[in-house]
C-alpha positions as CSV (number, residue, x, y, z in Angstrom):
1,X,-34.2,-32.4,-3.1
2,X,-36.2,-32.4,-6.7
3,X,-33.3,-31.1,-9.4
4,X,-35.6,-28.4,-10.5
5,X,-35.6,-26.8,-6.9
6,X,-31.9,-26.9,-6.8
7,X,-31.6,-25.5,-10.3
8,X,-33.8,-22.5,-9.0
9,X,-30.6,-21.7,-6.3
10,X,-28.5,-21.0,-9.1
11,X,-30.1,-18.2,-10.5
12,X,-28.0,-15.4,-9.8
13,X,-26.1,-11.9,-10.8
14,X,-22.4,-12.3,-12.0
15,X,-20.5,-9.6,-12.2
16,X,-17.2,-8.6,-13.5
17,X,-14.2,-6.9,-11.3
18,X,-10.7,-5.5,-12.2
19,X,-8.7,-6.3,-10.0
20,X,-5.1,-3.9,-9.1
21,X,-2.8,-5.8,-11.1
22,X,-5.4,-5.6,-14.1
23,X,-6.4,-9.0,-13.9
24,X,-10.2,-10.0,-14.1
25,X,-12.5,-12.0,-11.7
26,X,-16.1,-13.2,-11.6
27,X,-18.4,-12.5,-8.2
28,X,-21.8,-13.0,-7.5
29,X,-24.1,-13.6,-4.4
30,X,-26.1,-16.6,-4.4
31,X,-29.1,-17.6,-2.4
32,X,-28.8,-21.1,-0.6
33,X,-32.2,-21.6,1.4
34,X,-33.3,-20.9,5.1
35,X,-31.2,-22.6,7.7
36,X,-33.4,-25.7,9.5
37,X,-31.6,-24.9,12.6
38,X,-31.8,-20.9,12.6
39,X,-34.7,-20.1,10.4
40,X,-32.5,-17.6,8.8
41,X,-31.2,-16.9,5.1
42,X,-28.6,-18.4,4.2
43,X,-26.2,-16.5,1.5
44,X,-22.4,-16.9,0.2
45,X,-20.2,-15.2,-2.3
46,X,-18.5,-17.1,-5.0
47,X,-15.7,-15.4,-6.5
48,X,-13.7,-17.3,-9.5
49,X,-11.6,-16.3,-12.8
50,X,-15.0,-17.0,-15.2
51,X,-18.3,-17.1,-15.1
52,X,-18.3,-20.2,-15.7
53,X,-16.3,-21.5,-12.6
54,X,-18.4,-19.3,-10.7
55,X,-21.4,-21.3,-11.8
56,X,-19.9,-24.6,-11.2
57,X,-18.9,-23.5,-7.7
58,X,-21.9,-22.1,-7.0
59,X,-23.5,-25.6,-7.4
60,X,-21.1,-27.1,-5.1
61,X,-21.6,-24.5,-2.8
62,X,-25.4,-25.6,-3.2
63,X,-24.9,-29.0,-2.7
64,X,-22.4,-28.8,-0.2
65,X,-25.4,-26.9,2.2
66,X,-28.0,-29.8,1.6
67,X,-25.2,-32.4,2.1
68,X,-24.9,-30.8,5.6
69,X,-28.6,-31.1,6.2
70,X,-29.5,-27.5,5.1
71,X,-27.9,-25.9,8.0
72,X,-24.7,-23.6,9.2
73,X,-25.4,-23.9,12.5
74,X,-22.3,-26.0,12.8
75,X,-20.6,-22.6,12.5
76,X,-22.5,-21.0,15.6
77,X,-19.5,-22.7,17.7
78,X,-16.9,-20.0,16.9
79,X,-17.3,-18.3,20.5
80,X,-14.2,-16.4,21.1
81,X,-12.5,-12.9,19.5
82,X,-9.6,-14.8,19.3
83,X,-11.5,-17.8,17.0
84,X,-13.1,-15.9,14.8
85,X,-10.1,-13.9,14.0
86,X,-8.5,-16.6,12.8
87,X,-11.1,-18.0,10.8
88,X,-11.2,-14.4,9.1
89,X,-7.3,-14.3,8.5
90,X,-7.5,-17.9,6.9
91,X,-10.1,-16.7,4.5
92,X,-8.5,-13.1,4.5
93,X,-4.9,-14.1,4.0
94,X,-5.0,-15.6,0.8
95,X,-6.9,-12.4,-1.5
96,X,-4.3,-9.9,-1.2
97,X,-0.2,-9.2,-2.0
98,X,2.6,-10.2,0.6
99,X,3.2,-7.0,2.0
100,X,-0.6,-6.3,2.8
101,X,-0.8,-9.6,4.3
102,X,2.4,-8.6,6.1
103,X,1.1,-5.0,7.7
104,X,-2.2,-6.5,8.0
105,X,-1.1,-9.7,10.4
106,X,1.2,-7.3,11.9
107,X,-1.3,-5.0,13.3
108,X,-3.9,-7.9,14.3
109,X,-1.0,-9.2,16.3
110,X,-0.2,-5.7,17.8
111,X,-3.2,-4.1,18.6
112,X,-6.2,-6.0,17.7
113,X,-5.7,-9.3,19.4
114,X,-4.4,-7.0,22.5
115,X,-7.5,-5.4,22.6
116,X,-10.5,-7.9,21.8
117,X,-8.9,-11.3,21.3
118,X,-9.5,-12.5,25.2
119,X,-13.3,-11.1,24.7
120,X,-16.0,-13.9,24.2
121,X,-18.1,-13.2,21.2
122,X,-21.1,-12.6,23.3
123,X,-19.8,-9.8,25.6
124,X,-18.2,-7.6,22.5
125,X,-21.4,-5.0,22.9
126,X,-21.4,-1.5,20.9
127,X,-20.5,0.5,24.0
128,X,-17.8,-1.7,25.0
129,X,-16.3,-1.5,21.8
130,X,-17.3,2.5,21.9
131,X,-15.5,2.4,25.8
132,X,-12.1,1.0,24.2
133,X,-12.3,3.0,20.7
134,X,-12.8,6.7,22.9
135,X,-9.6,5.5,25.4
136,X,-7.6,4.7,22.5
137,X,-8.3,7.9,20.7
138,X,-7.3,9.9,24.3
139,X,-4.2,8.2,24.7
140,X,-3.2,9.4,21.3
141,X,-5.2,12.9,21.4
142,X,-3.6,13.7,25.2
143,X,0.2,12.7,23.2
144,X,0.7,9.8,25.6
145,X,1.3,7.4,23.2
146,X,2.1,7.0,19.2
147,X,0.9,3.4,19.4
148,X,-2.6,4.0,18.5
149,X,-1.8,7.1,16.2
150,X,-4.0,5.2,13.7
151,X,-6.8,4.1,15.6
152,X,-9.2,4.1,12.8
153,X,-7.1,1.2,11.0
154,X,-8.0,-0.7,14.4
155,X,-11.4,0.5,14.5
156,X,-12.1,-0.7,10.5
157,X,-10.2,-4.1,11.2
158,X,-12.1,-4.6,13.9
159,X,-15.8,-4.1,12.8
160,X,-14.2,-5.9,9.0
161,X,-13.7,-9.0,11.4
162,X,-16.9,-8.8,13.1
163,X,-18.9,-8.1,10.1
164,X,-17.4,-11.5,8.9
165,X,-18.7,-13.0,12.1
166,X,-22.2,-11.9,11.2
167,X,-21.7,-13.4,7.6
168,X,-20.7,-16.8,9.3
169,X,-23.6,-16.7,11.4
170,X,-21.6,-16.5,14.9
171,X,-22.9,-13.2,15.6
172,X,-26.4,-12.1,15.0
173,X,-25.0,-8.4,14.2
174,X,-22.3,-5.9,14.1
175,X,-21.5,-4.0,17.2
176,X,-18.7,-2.0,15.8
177,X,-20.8,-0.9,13.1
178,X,-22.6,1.9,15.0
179,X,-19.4,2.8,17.0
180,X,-18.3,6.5,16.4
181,X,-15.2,7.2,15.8
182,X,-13.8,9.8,17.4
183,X,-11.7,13.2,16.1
184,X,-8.0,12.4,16.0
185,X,-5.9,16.0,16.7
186,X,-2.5,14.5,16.7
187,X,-2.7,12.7,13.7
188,X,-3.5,16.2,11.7
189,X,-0.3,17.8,13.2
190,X,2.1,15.6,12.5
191,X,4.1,16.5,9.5
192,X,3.2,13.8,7.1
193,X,5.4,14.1,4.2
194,X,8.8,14.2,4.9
195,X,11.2,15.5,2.0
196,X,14.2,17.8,1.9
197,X,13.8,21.6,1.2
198,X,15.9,23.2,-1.2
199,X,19.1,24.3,1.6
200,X,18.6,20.2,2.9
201,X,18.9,18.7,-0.3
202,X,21.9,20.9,-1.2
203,X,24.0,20.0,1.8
204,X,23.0,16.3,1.5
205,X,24.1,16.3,-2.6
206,X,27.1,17.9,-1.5
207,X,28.1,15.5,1.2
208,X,27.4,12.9,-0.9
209,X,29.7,14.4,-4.3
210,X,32.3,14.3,-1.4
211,X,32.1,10.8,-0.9
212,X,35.3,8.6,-2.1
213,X,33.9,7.4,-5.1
214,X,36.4,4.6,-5.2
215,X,35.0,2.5,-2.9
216,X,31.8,0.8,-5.0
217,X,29.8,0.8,-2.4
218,X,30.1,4.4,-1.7
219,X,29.3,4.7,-5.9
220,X,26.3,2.1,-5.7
221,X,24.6,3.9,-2.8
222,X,25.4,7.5,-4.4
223,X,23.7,6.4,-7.6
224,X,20.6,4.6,-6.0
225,X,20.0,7.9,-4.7
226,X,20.5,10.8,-7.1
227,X,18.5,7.7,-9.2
228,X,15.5,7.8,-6.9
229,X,15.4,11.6,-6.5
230,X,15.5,11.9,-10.7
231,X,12.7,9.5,-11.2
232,X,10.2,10.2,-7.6
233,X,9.9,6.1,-8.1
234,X,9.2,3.7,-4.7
235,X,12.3,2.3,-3.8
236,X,11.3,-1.6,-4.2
237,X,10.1,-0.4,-8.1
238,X,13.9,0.5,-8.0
239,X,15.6,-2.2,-6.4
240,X,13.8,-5.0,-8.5
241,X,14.9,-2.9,-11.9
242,X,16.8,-5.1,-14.6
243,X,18.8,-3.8,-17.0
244,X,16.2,-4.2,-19.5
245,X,13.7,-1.9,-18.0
246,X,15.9,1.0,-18.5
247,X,15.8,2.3,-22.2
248,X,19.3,4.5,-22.4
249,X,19.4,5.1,-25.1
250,X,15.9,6.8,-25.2
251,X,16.0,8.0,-21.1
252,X,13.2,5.9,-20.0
253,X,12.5,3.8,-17.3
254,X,10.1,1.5,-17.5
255,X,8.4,0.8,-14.3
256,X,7.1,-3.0,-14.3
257,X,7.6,-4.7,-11.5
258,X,8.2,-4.4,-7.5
259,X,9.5,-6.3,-4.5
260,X,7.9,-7.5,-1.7
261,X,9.2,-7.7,1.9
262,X,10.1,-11.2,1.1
263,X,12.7,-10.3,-1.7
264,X,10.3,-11.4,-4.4
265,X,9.5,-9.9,-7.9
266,X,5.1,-8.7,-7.7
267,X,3.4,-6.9,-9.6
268,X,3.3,-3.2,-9.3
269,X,0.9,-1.3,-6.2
270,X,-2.0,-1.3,-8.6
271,X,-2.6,-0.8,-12.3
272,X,-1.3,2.9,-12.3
273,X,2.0,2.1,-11.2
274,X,2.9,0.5,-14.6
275,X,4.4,3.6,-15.8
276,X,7.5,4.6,-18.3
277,X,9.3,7.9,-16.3
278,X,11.5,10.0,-18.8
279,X,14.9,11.1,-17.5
280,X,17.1,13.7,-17.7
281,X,20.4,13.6,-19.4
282,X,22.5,14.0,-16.3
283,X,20.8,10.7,-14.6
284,X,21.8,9.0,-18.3
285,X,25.5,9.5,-18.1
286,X,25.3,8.7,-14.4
287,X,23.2,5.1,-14.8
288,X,26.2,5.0,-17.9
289,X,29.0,5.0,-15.8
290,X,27.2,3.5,-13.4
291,X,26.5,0.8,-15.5
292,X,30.1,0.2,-16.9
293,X,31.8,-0.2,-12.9
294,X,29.3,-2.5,-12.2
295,X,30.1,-4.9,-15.1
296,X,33.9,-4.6,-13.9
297,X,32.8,-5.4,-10.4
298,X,30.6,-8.3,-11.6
299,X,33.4,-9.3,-14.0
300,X,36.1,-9.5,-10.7
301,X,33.7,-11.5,-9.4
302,X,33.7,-14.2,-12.3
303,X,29.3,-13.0,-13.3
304,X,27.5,-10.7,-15.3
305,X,24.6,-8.6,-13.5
306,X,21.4,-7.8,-14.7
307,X,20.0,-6.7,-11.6
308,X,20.0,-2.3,-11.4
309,X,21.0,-2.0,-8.2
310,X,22.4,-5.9,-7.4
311,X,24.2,-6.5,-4.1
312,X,26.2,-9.4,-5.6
313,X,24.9,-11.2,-2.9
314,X,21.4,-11.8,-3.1
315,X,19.2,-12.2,-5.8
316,X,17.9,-8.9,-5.4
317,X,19.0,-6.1,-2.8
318,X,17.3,-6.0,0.5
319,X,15.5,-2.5,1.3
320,X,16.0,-2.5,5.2
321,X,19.6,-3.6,4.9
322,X,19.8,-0.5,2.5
323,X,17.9,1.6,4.6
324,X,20.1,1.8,7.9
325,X,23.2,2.5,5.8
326,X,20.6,5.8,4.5
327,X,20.3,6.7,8.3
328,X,24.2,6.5,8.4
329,X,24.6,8.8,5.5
330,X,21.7,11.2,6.6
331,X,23.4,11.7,10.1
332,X,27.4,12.4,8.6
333,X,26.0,14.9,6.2
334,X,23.8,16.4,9.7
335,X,20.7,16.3,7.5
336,X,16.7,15.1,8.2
337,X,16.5,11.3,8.3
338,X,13.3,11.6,5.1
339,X,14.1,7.7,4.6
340,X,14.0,6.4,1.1
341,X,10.3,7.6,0.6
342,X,11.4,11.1,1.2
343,X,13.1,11.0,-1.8
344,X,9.7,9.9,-3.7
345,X,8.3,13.3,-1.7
346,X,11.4,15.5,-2.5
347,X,11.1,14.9,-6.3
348,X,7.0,15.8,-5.9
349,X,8.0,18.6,-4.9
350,X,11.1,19.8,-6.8
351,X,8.7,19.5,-10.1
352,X,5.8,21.1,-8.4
353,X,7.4,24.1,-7.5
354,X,9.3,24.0,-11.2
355,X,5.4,24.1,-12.6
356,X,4.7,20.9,-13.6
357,X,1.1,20.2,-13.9
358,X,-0.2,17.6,-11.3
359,X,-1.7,15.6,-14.2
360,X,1.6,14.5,-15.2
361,X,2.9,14.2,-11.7
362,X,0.4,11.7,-11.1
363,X,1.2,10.0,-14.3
364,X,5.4,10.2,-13.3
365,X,4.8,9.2,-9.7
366,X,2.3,6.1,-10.5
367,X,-0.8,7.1,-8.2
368,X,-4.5,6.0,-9.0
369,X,-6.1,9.2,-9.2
370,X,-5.1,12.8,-9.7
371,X,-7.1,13.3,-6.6
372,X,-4.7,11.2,-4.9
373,X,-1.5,13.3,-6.0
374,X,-3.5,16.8,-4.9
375,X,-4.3,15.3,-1.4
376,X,-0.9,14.3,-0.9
377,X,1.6,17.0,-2.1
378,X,-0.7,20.1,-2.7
379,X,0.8,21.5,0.4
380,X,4.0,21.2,-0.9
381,X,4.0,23.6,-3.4
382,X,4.8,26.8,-1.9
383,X,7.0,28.9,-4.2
384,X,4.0,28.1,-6.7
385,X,2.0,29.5,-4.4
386,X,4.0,32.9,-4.0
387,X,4.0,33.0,-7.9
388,X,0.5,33.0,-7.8
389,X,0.2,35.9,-5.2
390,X,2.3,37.5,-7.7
391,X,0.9,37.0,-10.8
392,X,-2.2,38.0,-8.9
393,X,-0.3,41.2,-8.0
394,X,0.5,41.7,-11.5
395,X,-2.6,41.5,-13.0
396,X,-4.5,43.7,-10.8
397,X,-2.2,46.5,-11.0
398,X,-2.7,46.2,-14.7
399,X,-6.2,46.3,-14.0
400,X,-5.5,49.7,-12.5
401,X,-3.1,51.1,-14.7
402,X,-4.8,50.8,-17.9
């Protein structure tokens, strides 16, 4: 092909993208030709830290399709769910953190495999898909089953997979894309934050002041928890903390880093969770004294820590081991098992109904948006609301009186 024709490929939009851990990438769209084979377009997207290594892969990209005799047909073999799927999932796998790949593999192997993967590409019509969507949502809808509670996770999977089937050129179009998805009633009544009320979180502080603070591990687990419900930070921000990240002097945290399921340091959720979270002077003379047993511990032990909230065992503290000696705890002091998240929600709502603004809520608990924060806890603020019937009150009987 003349060098001037293949030059003319290249021409193309770049553009730039932020990506959550405030990093920057390059993407554009490029034009390759018509397939010989298919008579179709044929289009890719190049993604790549600059512009220029977008450039320079877009030419292989270009080259690479002439090489193959200006053709993808090749691809047209992918004729099974199953195949496709994990041609996705190899592409897929590598874009995101850990613990999205985790819960993402997880419910491919759970419920979307189950339900399409035996399915020959060619048979996977809009009202079969449509058929299987509608009995999934009246298995939850009728309370027969929790499994499919979040059928609309499947449903988006699903037509994300097939939409990359079309962009490979195994499928000439989506047929989950015009699939409705129907209304799910369950999923609206369940409660979906779980946090202690004011008479619960009493009773649980005071069973846990009772414990024999003695024992360390009865001190460690004490302090990890009055520690998350005085900060409202994720527990794996918390269990990767160092030493270093918690200004004592000043009473700030400084929120930096997180763990993944795999016990290893990641960036925070997104940008907005790099956060500093003031504290109050209580939680300061408790991470104090926390702070001073655990060097005697470590010391016994013949180390130094510089690990928060350090098992001595591991490098850093596993959350589910952590989390079943919670449940323990919730069920001696005959209080709601919240988990560690509940915490997270009882602190929203603690300052909420104390009249903090949900600007700065959104700023203390790390979320993207202020939207996000109103969504989620808005509901939670009832004694606000009573105030505001009240001042209400107020105001119109001065109205009247004056």
């Amino acid at each position: 092909m003349p060098a001037d024709e293949l030059e003319r490929f290249s021409i193309m939009k770049i553009t730039e993208h932020k990506k959550k851990d405030g990093t920057t990438v390059y993407r554009a769209n490029i034009y390759l030709g018509i397939d010989r084979v298919t008579g179709k377009d044929v289009k890719t997207s190049i993604t790549a830290r600059t512009k220029k290594e977008v450039k320079l892969k877009a030419k292989e990209a270009e080259i690479d399709f002439i090489q193959n005799g200006s053709t993808r047909f090749r691809e047209t073999t992918i004729k099974t769910y199953k195949e496709l799927t994990e041609l996705w999932w190899e592409s897929y796998k590598h874009t995101v953190k850990p613990n999205t790949e985790y819960s993402v593999r997880k419910l491919l192997n759970n419920h979307i495999l189950p339900l399409f993967g035996s399915y020959k590409l060619d048979k996977l019509t809009t009202p079969l898909i449509q058929n299987i969507v509608n009995k999934l949502a009246e298995k939850t809808n009728k309370g027969d089953s929790e499994a499919y509670l979040h059928y609309d996770r499947i449903h988006a999977l699903n037509k994300r997979i097939l939409q990359y089937g079309v962009t490979m050129q195994a499928i000439p179009s989506n047929p989950a894309r015009d699939v409705v998805l129907p209304r799910n009633t369950q999923k609206a009544k369940r409660q979906k934050i779980k946090h202690f009320d004011n008479i619960e979180l009493k009773t649980f502080l005071d069973y846990l002041d009772n414990l024999d603070s003695n024992r360390y591990r009865y001190f460690y687990e004490v302090t990890l928890y009055k520690f998350l419900l005085a900060t409202g930070c994720r527990i794996n921000e918390a269990l990767a903390m160092e030493w270093s990240d918690i200004d004592l002097d000043n009473a700030v945290v400084h929120i930096t880093k997180t763990l993944n399921y795999r016990l290893e340091i990641n960036s925070p959720k997104s940008k907005s969770s790099y956060r500093d979270i003031d504290i109050d002077p209580k939680t300061v003379s408790m991470m104090k004294q926390y702070k001073h047993r655990q060097t005697k511990e470590a010391w016994i032990l013949g180390r130094t820590e510089k690990v928060v909230f350090s098992d001595f065992i591991h490098e850093y503290p596993n959350n589910r081991t952590l989390q079943a000696r919670l449940k323990i705890h919730f069920n001696r002091a005959q209080v709601p098992d919240i988990g560690f998240h509940g915490f997270r929600h009882t602190h929203a709502s603690l300052l909420l109904n104390a009249g903090i603004p949900y600007k700065e809520l959104q700023h203390r608990l790390g979320h993207s948006t202020l939207s996000m924060t109103m969504d989620i806890y808005s509901h939670l603020s009832k004694e606000s609301a009573k105030k505001a019937v009240s001042i209400f009150e107020t105001a119109l009987n001065n109205i009247k009186s004056s």
